[in-house]
Every structure is written in C-alpha cells, then in structure tokens.
N, C-alpha and C positions, 0 to 999 in steps of 0.2 A: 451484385451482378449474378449472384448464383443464384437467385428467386427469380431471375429472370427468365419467363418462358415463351412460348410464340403463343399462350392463353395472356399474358401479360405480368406484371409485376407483382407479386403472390406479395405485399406488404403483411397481411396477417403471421408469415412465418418467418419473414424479416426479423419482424416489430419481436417476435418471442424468442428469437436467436439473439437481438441485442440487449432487451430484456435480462433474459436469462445471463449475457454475458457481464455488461454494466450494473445490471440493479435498475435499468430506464422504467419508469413508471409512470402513471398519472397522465397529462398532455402530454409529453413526450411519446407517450406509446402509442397513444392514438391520432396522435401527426403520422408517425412510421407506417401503420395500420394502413391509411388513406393516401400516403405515397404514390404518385403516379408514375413515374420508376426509380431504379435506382439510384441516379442522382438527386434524383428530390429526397429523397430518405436517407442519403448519405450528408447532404447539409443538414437534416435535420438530426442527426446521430454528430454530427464533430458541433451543433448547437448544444445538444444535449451534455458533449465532453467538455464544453468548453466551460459549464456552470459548473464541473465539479471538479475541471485539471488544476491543480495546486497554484503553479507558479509559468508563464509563458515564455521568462527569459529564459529557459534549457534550450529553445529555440528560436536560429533565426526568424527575422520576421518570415512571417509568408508562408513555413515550413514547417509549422507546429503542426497543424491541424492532417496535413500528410503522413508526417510519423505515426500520429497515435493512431489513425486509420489505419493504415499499413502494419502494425503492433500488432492492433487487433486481431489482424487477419492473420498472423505472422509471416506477412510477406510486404512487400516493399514494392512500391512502383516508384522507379527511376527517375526525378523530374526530367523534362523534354530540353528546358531552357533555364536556368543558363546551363549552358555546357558541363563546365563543372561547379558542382556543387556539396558542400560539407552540412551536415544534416547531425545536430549534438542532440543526443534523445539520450534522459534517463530512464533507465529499466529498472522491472524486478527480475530476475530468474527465479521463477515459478517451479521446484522441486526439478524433477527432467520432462516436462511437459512442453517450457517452449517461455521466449520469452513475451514479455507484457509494459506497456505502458506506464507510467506514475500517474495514478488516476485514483480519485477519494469520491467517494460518494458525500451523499449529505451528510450523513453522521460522523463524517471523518475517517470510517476505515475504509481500506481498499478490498474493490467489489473482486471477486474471486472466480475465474472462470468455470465453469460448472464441471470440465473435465480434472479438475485437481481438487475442488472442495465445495463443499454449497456455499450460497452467499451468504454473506456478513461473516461468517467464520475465520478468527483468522488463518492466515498460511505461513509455510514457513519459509521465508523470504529472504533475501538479504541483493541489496543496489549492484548494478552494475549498469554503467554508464559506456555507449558505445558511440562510435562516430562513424560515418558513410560519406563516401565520398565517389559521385558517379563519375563514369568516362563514357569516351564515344561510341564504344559497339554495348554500351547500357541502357541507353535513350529510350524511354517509353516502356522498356522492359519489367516487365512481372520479375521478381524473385523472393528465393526463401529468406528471410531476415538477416539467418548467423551466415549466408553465403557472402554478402557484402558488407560484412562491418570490417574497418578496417585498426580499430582502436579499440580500444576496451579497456576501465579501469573496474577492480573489484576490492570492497571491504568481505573479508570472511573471518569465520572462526573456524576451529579445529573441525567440527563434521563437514563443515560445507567445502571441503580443498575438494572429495572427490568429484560431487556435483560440477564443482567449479570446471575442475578437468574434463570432466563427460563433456558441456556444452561449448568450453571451448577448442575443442577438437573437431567440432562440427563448423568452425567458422576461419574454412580455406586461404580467406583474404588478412587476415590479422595479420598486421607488421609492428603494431606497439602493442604492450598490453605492461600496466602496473597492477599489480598487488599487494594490498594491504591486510594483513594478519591482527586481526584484534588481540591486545595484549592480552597476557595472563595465561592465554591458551598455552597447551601442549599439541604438538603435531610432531605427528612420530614418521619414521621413515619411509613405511609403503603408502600415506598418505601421498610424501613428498613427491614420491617416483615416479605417482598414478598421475602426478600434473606433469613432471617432466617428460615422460614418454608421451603426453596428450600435445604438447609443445614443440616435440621436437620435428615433427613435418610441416610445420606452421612456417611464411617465411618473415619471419622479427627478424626485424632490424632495431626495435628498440622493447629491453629488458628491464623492469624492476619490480624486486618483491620486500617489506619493509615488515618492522616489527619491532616493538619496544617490550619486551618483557615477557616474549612469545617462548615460548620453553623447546624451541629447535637445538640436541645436541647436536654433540659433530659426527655423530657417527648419520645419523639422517641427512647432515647436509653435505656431507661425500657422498652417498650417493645421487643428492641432489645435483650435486658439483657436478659431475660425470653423467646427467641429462647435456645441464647447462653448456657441456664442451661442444654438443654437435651445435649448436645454433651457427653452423655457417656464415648465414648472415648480418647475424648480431654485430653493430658495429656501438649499441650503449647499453653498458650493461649495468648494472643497483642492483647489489644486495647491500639490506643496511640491516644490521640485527644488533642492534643497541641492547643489553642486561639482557642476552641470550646465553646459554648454557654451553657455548663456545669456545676449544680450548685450538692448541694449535696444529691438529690433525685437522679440522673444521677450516682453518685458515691456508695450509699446504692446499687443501682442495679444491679451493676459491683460487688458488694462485694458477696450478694446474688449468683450471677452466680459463683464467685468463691469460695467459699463455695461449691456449690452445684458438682464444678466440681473435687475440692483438685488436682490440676494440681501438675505437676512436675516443668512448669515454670511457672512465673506468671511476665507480665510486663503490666504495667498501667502509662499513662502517660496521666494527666490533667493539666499540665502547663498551664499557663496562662490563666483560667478557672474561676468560680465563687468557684470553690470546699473551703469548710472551713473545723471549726473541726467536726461539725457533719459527714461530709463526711470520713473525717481519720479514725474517731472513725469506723465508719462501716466497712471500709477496713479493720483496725485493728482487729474487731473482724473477719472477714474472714480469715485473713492469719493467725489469733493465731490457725485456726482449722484446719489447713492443712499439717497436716504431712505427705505429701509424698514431699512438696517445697523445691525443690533444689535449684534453682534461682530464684532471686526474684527483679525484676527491677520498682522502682514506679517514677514517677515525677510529684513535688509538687511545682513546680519551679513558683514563682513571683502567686503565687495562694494568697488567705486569709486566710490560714493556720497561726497558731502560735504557741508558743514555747510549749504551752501546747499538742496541735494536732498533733505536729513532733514528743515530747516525747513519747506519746499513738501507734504510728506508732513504734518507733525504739524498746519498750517493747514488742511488738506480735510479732518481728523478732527474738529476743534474744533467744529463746528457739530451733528455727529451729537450723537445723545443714545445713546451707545453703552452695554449694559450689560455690555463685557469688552471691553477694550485689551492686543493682546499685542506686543511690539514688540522686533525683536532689531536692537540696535546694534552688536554688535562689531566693536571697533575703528574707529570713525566717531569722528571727534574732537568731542565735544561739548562747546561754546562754552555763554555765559552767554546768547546771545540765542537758540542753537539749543535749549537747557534752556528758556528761558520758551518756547515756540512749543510743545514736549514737556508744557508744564504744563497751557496750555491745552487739548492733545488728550486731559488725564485726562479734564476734566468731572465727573462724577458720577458714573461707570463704578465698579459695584462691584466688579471683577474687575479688576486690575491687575498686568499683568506685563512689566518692562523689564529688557532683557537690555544693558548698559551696559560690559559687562568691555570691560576696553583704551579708555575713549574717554579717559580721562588724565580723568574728570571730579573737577572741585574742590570745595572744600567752599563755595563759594559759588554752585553750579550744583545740589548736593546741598541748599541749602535752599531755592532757587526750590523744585524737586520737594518739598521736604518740606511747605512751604505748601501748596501745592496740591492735595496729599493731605490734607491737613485740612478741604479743602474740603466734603467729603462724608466717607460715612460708607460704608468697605470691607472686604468679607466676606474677598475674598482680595486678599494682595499680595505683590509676588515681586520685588525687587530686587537686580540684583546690577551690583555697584557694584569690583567683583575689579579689580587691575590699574591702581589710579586714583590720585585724591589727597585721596581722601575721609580728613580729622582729626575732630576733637571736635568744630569745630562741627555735621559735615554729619551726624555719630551721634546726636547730640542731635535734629536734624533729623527724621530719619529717626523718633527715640524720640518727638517732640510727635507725628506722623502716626499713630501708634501708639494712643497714647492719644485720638485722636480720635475713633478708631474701638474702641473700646475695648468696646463693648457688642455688635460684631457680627463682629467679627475671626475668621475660623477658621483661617485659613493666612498663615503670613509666613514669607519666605523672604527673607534677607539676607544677601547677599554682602560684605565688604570684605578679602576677601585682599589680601595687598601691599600693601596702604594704611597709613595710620598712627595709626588708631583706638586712642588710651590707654584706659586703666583707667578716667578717667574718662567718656569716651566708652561704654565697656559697662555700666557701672555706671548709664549712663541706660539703655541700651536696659535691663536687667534691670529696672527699676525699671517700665518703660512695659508690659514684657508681662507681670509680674503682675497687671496688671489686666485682662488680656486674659482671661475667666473661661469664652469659650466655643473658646476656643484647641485645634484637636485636632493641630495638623500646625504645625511649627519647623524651620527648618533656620537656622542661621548659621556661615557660614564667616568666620574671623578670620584665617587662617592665616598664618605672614609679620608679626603684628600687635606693636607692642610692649605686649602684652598680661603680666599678672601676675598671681601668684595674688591682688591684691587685686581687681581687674576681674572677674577669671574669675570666685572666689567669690561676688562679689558677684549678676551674672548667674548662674549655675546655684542659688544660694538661691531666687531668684524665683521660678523656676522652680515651685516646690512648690506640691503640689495643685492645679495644672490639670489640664485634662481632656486630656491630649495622648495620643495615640494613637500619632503618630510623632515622634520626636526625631531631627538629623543636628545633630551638634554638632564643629568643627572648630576644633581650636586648635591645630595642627602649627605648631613653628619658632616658638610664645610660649612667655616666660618661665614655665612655669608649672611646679608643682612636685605632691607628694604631700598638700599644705595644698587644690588643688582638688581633687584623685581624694579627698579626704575627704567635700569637699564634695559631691559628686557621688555619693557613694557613701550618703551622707544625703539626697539628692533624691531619687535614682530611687524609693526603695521608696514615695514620695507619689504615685506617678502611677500608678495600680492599672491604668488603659487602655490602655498604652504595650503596643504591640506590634511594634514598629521602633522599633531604637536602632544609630544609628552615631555611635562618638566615632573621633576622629582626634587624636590624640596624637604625630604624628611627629617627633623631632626635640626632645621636653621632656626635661625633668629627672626623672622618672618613677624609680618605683624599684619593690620587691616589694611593699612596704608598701603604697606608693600604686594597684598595679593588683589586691592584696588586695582595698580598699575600694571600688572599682570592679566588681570579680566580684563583690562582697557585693551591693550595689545592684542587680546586674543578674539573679543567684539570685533575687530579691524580688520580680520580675515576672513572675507567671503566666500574663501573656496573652501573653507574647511571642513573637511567631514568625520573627521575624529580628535578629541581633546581628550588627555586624560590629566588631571592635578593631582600631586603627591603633596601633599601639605601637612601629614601628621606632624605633631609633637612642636608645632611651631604657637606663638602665641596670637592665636585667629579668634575671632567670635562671630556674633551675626552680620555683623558689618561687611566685615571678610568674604562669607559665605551667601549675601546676599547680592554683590558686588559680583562673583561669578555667574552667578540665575539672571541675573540681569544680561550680563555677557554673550551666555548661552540663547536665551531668548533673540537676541538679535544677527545671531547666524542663518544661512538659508539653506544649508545641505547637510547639516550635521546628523550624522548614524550611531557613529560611538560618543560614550560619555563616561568618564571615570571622576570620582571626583573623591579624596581621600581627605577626613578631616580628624581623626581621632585621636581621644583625648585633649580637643583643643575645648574650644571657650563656646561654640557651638550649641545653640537652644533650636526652638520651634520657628522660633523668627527666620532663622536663617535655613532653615529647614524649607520651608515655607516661598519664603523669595527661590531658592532653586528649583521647587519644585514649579513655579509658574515658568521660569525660562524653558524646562523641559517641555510644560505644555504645548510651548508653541509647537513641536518637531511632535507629530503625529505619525510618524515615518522611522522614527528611530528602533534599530538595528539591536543598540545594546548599550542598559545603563548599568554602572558599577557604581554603589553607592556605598562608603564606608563610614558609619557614627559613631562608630564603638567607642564607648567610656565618654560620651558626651552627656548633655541634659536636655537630649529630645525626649518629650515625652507624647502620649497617645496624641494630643492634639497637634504633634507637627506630621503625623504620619498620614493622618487625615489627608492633608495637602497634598502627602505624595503620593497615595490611594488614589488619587483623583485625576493624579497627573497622568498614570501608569494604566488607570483605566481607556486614556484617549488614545492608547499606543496600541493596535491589536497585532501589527506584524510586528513586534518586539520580538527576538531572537533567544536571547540571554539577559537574564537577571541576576544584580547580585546585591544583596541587603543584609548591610551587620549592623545589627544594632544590640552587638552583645556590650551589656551593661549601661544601657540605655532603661528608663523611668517608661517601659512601654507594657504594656498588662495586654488582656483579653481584646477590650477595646479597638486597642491599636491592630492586633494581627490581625481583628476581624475586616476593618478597612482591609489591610493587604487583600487574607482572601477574597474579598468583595473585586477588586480589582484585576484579582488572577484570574477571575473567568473570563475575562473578557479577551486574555492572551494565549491563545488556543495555539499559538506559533513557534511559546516556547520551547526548544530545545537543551536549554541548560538555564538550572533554578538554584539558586541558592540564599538560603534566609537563616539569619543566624541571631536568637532570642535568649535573654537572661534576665529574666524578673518573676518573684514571685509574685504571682496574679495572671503567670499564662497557662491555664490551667488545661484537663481532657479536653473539655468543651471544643475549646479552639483549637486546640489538635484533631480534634475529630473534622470540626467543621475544613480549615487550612485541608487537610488529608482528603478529603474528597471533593474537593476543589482539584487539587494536584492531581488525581487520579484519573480526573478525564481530560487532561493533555498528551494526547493522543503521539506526538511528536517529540515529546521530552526524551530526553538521554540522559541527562547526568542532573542526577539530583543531590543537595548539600541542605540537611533539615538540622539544626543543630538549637537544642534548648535546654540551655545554661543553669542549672539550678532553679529550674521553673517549678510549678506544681501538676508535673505531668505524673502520672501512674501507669500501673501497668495497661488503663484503659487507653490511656492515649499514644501509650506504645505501639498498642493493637490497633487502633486505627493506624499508625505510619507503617505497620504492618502488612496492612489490608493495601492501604496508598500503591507500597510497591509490586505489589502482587499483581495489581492492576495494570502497571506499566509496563506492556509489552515492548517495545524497546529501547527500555533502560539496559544501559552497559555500565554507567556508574554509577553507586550511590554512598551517601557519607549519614550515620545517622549518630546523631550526638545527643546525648542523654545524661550527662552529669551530674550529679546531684540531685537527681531526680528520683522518687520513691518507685525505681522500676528494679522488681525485679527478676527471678529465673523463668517465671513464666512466659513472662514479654518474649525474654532473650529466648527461647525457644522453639515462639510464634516468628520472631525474625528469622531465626534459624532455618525453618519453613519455608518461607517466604523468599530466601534468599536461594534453597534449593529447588524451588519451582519458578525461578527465574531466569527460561534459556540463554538471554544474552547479556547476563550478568558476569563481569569479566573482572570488577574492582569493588571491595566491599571496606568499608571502614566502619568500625563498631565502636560507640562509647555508653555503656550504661551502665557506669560506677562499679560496683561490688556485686560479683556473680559465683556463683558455687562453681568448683574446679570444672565440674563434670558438664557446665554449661558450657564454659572459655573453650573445653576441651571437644564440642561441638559445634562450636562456631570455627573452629582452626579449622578441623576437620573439612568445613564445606569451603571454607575458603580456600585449601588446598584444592580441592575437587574444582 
C-alpha cells in the first residue's frame, strides 16, 4: 500500500522492496513489477512465501498467509471476523532490528532483511514463537507486531538473555512468556537483572524460565529472585534449574519470591543442585504461607536434602488443599516416618506424581502411601518406586489405591525396576487395573523383576478392552517367555485406541515364535502411530525380524519406529523384510534402528538405503551398526540416502569395521554438511580405517553446521591422531551454538586432551 500513489501502483519499487527483502526473483518479480495494485501484488508475494514457508501447521487454517505478511511489514492487521481470534506464528528475532517470519528460500537458508545483513548471509538468530489474540476495539486495526503478542516462548543462550530483554520490554500485552536456557551456558547476574527489570512492568500472569546444566549460581539468581517478587500478577510461576550451580541462599530466594507472589502454581525444580535442608526449610516456610497453591511441583531429586528436609517440605504441603502434587525424590532415603509426612501431603490431590527411584523405599513405606492414596479418589497417578525394596506386599498396595479410584483413573504410571515384585504381586496389579474402564494412558516398568510368564500373563489379560490410547510396558531381564508374547499378541488387537505401544523385552527368553505373536497384535492396531520394540539379547533371527516389517508395513499412520535387535540371530534377510514395511510410511517422523553385534552386512543395508531414501520429512535418525560386517559399500548406500533427508534434525550412525575407510568419511561428511536443519549430531567409527584425513573431513562436516548444539564424535581405534584433535578443537571453537561436545579419538598427547577440556569448558 505504500507504492500506492494517485499516478497509481509504482509495482517496480514494490517488486525491489520485496526482492530485496525475500530473495523473490525470476517470475515472481516480474508478476510484482506488473501488479495492477496492491492487492494483486500482495497475493502474488504470500504466492511467492508460500513456495518457500517451511511448514503451514504453525498456523491455523486461513491465518498463515496474514502472519507472514503482517511480519513482514512488522505490523499486524487485526482480522475483522471472527471476533476473536488466536494467530500461532514462529519467529526469528533478528539482532534488535524487529521481528521476522520462518521463511527459507530455495537453497534452504533464511533470506535476511537487508536492514540487518545482506542476503544469503547468515544472521544471528535464535526462535521465538509468539501468539495474538484480537478483541473488540482491535478490529481491522493496523499495529506494531510486539504491541499485541500476548505469549511468547524463547530458546536462548548465554549472549542473547540481553537481546531477549531489550525486545521483550517492547511487548506491552505479554501475560505468558517461558524461557528456555540452552544447557552448558553460563549466565551471570547483570544478564539476569537486565531480563528481570525488562519484565517487571509487563502484566504475566504466567512465568517460566528452565535450564539443565545452565551454570546460574545463587548469587545471580537472588537477584533474579527479587525481579521475580514484583510480578503482581503472576499467579504460575517455573523455575526449574536441574545440575545448576544452586546452593541454599539460591533456594531461600526463590522461597522469598514465592512468598511474596502466593501463586496459584508453584513448580521449583533444583535437582542435582547443592540445595540441602536449610534450603527446604525456607521453601517450606513459603508454601506453608500460600493459600491460594493449587499445584505444587518441587524437585529435590539426587540434591543434599535428607529425611529430615523431605519431612519439613511434605508438612507445609499437608494443610493446602492442592489439586496436583508433583514431587521428585531421587535418591533421598525414604524412612517410615518421612513416608507418613509424604502421605499426608497427598490430601485429596487428584493429580499425583512421586518420583521415588533410589530412595531404598520398603514395602512398608509402600503402604503407608498406598492407604493414603485410597483416601480420595485419582484421576492421575504416577509412581515410581525403581531401585527400591518394594515385594508383594507394597504391589498389592499400590493394586488396593488402584481400585479406589477405579471410577476415575486415566493415567498410572508405575515403576518397580530392581525391586522384587512376584507374579503374585502383578497378578494384583492386573487384576486392579481391569477395572480401571476409563484408563487411556499405562506405563509399568518391572524390569529386573522376578517376574514370570504366570505374572506377566496374568497382567497383560487385564489389560483387554480398555480404552488405552498409550501402553509402555517393560519386562527386560523377567523370566518371561513366548507363553506372554502370546499373550500379548491376544491383547493388543482389544485396544482398538492404542496409538503408542512400547514393549521392552530385553534380556527374556523370547524366540521367533513369540515376536511373530507380537507383530500379529501390533499389525492389528490402526491407530497406531508409534511402536517401539526392545528385543535385544533374546534368541530372534530373521524370522523374528521379518515378522515385525511385515507388521509395520500394514499400519496406516505410523511416525515413530524403534525396533532393537542386538546381538540376536539377525542377518540381511531380516534386515531386508523390515526395511520394506518401513517403505510403505513415506511420512515417517523417526526411525530408530538398532543391529549392533548382529550379521548384517553391506547387502542388507542396501535395502534400508532405499527405504530411508522415500522418507524426505524424516525428523531423526538412529543407526548402530556397531559391529556389524558393513565396510565402505554399505555407508555409501546410507550416504546416498541422507541427501534426500534435508529435514533431518537429529542424526546419528554408529560404524565398526575395518573396510570403512577416509573415502566414506569424507563422502558421509559432506552429505551431513548440507543439512541445513540438524542439531544434534552422533558420528561414531569403531575401530575403522579412518585417519587423520577423515577426521578432517568430520571436521569440516561440523564447521558447516550452523545450528548444531550437540555433537558426539567417536574415533576409537582409529589411526587418528594430535593433528585431527586439533582441527576438531577448531572446529568446535568456531561453533557459536555448540553447547555439548563428546570426544573419542583414542591416544592423544596431554597438551591435546589439555585443549580440548579447555574449549569444552568455554
């Protein structure tokens, strides 16, 4: 509209504003050029965005094509109709320039507006996703972008917090906003501040900022804390800073804030932390003062807390009338009297979730909690009890809470790996969740358990005709034989809604027979859209393994695929047969394929080269064929195959034979190099005949990949030496969003290892 004049539609300076802006070239330009006015030239510019916008689920129907114009322009028009309206648009934030659209040219990067950088050039970018949402006196209205978002989530790293802060201080309407801190980083205090003060006249009502391994001490997040106090409004507040530099001045400060705010949620999560009791204690007293806490999520998991500090914690919860308790103990040793004080803090809470692995709890701590949970009547509940000393009686336990709730149950999740849960211990729980008739969502891990097919069977019978939608069922390392894959192979086809199934079988008695009847059961579900098989260490071959590809072939929605077969009995045959069921699924999302220590060799890879080629939006890859009969040959199929997956985000291939030589490193390596969209890379070759040449190629590889955040490079036994590690060393320092580095390349001179620590510290 702004080429609009009363001489008429200037399209020539259109056509070189959008040009210049997109990269539009060729017929597209000179359609814009000949434009009779602005609307003619604006369908032909959202034609233009429309060949090269990524993906159009980011938005509702109808509403895409509005956003990225309105981006463009950094202003927004209002739609008229309907009334209200939610508009889910990903962003870049472009430096302090303004925000922009996800928009790729042909060659795959993103076209760069001319006031931040020239085109093709990269920039330095990083996601944020916002959401708008119109009202009545908005209607038809013109506005600046950040004036009406009202959502906002961001991934950053340590430079870009204050960026982060600058733009979102300009965006008046913001009521949620989460943040994600890419691990590894350091962010020091007057980063922290510069966002808190940018937040504090913003009116949130909903807070969260996260972080796994983000190097936040407590002296930065006190005065973070003491932003965080004014937010007024805030009534949910997240911080979760998992293996942060967290001690219990860092925790008194967060307590302080919540306190000061009496939120409606409250989740704090300091795992693997310095936090002890002094720290609980303060927390404690915070949440004993908050009576408006509905939910309350904390983790104390693998911290210095003890049974005293868990105690002081589950006593200020007891008095709330909380409607969701989420509470992670790992590794906190939990006593019979720190178990009742835990009992107490359920209450009535229909939401329950205790994260208990490692506390050694026994089977008479196991039915404190079980009583307790009888108490009321729970929608979800989620226990896991892994790593303990939970027997028969505490499963029983567990099985009466069950039935308690038995009229309203949607989700249970139970843990007792490693424990010593019998047959007749499962044989209750089976018995308790058949009556569970509104049941959509099951996971039980056993694993470790002296379990047998008469337990097993008896639990997977139960099973039949609920409404479960997702099943994770784990019996790795029980006695269990082809008498339950029978079983099981007569369940499944009862659960017509089941669209997530993972069995874990690792370590049983398992034969071809028994994962026949298994693929039978899982051919039988139509809605499925994820399967994953655990079947190592069992006595499988191609029969086995062709018997699933067959399976898989005959589903109609399937995205995910896991299928674990190693060290079984496994050739090309059976290689082969899977790799045609996958063909069918041209759509698949993510395959996980594991051969390691089998007898594939280059000719069954072939098959799956071929397979993997008809898949272009594939997601994630994973392929071990460590110690597999597969040479030059074989990777070369793969790479043959990898161009054609330009979608990948997460790769990983893992090789052990001598015969995989530079050549294929180099080739493989420049294939990888122009996946424009990868993240997390995993190259790992086993005692192969790579040299320092083919090092330098995976060298080069990652240099290339501008935004990679992880990479795993594995070089064992391979004739690489200080040179290579050098060039990685390199490589790894001119890699801005490189945040996790794994190095394996055998035997290195000190003063090597002593600069690779070096950057990996940095």
């Amino acid at each position: 509209s702004e080429h609009s004049t009363e001489a008429g539609f200037d399209g020539e300076a259109c056509a070189a504003v959008v040009a210049d802006l997109l990269g539009v070239v060729g017929s597209a330009h000179w359609k814009i050029r000949e434009a009779e006015d602005a609307q003619a030239a604006e369908e032909l510019v959202l034609e233009a965005v429309s060949s090269t916008q990524e993906s159009k689920e980011h938005f509702p129907p109808g509403r895409y094509e509005n956003a990225i114009v309105s981006t463009l322009g950094r202003q927004i028009t209002v739609p008229v109709s309907p009334i209200t309206t939610v508009i889910e648009v990903q962003m870049y934030l472009v430096n302090a320039h303004g925000l922009y659209g996800r928009l790729t040219a042909s060659d795959g990067t993103v076209p760069a507006p001319s006031d931040v950088c020239p085109p093709r050039l990269s920039m330095d970018v990083f996601p944020l996703s916002v959401s708008l949402r119109s009202v009545d006196d908005d209607l038809g209205r013109r506005h600046s972008l950040a004036t009406v978002v009202e959502t906002a989530q961001a991934v950053v790293h340590a430079a870009e917090v204050a960026r982060l802060a600058e733009r979102l201080a300009a965006m008046p309407r913001l009521a949620a906003l989460e943040i994600s801190v890419a691990s590894g980083v350091v962010i020091g205090g007057p980063a922290l501040i510069q966002l808190g003060e940018a937040l504090v006249h913003l009116p949130l009502k909903q807070f969260a900022i996260s972080s796994s391994g983000c190097e936040i001490g407590s002296a930065a997040l006190i005065d973070f804390a003491s932003c965080l106090g004014h937010f007024k409004l805030c009534k949910d507040i997240s911080v979760s800073l998992v293996n942060a530099k967290v001690g219990d001045s860092g925790a008194e400060a967060l307590a302080c804030t919540i306190e000061a705010l009496d939120p409606v949620k409250v989740h704090v999560d300091v795992g693997q932390s310095r936090v002890s009791n002094p720290g609980a204690f303060a927390l404690a007293a915070a949440l004993a003062k908050c009576k408006s806490a509905a939910e309350v999520q904390l983790g104390f998991g693998q911290t210095r807390l003890t049974e005293e500090g868990l105690s002081c914690v589950c006593s200020a919860l007891a008095p709330l009338h909380l409607s969701a308790i989420i509470l992670d103990c790992t590794n906190i040793p939990l006593t019979e009297a720190a178990g009742g004080h835990m009992a107490a803090a359920l209450g009535t809470a229909p939401v329950v979730h205790l994260q208990l692995s490692g506390c050694d709890m026994e089977d008479r701590v196991a039915g404190v909690l079980g009583r307790a949970l009888q108490s009321a009547p729970r929608r979800v509940l989620r226990i896991d009890c892994c790593r303990g000393g939970v027997q028969d009686d505490g499963a029983v336990a567990m099985a009466a809470a069950l039935r308690a709730s038995a009229t309203v149950l949607e989700e249970v999740e139970l843990g007792f790996g490693g424990c010593a849960v019998p047959d007749s211990g499962m044989t209750s729980l089976g018995e308790a969740l058949g009556q569970l008739k509104r049941l959509v969502k099951l996971t039980l891990q056993v694993h470790g358990c002296p379990v047998t097919d008469i337990g097993a069977r008896a639990f997977v019978s139960a099973l039949a005709h609920l409404p479960l939608t997702s099943l994770f069922l784990g019996l790795s390392m029980c006695r269990v034989t082809d008498a339950t894959a029978a079983a099981l192979g007569t369940a499944l086809p009862q659960l017509p809604e089941l669209s997530d199934v993972q069995l874990e079988f690792y370590g049983c008695q398992l034969t071809d027979v028994g994962v026949g009847h298994i693929a039978t059961g899982v051919a039988a579900l139509k809605k499925v859209q994820r399967v994953e098989l655990e079947l190592c260490g069992n006595d499988i071959g191609d029969k086995g393994l062709a018997a699933v590809g067959a399976a898989l072939g005959l589903l109609c929605d399937l995205q995910q695929v896991r299928v674990s077969c190693g060290g079984c009995r496994v050739g090309n045959e059976g290689v082969s047969r899977i790799s045609r069921g996958l063909k069918e699924h041209v759509g698949l999302k993510s395959v996980n394929l594991l051969l390691f220590r089998t007898k594939v060799s280059d000719s069954g890879v072939v098959d799956f080269g071929e397979a993997l080629a008809r898949m272009p939006q594939m997601e994630n890859l994973v392929l071990n064929l460590c110690g597999c009969d597969v040479t030059d040959s074989g990777v070369e199929r793969i790479s043959a195959a990898l161009v054609h997956m330009r979608s990948l985000s997460t790769l990983s291939l893992i090789f052990s034979k001598h015969g995989v030589s530079d050549v294929t490193a180099h080739e493989l390596g420049g294939v990888i190099g122009e996946m424009e969209k990868l993240t997390t890379l995993s190259l790992n070759f086993d005692a192969c005949d790579i040299t320092d040449a083919g090092a330098h190629s995976i060298t080069r590889t990652i240099m290339s990949l501008r935004h990679l955040t992880r990479a795993r490079v594995g070089l064992p036994g391979c004739d690489v030496g200080d040179a290579a590690a050098r060039r990685l060393a390199s490589a790894v320092a001119r890699s801005p969003h490189l945040v996790a580095v794994s190095v394996d390349v055998g035997s290195l001179l000190a003063t090597s290892v002593q600069q690779l620590r070096k950057l990996v510290q940095k």
